[in-house]
Phi, psi and omega in degrees: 000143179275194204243152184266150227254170173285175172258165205280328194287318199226036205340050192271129189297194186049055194268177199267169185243125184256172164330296191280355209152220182205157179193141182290094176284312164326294172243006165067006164290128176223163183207180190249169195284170161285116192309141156243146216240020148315108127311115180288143154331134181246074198267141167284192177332326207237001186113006187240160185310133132263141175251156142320088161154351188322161161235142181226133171249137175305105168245030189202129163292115158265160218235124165217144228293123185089333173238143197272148199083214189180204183262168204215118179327131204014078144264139149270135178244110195261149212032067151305151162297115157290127185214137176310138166134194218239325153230080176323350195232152185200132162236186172226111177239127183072008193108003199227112180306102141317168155206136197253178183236145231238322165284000183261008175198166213224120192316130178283000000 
């Protein structure tokens, strides 16, 4: 568990932990934790690490929001990107910046 921040108003430590966030028994201020934009290890389909800069083949066809078709099993997508968030991986195909889901494709 990470260690809980100070309160911001009166920097009195500890503070209480709500549903939601944290407050400040002392003055009763409350806020939410802070988001961290930390990339976790990103491994594909078979175990292996992606780093930045990677080349990745699509091994499920994907649907994509507004344009008719998709990305079509193995298309390579080269120097992909790491990025924080629930689809960690962001390429570019056909000119058009994607976000991948990490289990749809396999280290090139």
């Amino acid at each position: 568990m990470t260690e809980a921040p100070q309160c911001p108003i009166c920097t009195t430590p500890e503070p209480l932990i709500a549903e939601d966030g944290f407050e400040c028994a002392a003055c009763g201020h409350a806020w939410l934790p802070e988001l961290s934009d930390e990339v976790h290890e990103v491994r594909d389909v078979n175990g292996a690490v992606l780093v930045a800069g990677d080349d990745v083949v699509v091994i499920k066809e994907l649907k994509l929001n507004g344009k008719s078709g998709g990305v079509k099993i193995g298309t390579k997508i080269k120097s992909i990107r790491l990025v924080a968030g629930d689809h960690p991986i962001e390429g570019k195909v056909n000119g058009r910046n994607i976000m991948i889901i990490a289990d749809k494709v396999r280290k090139a």
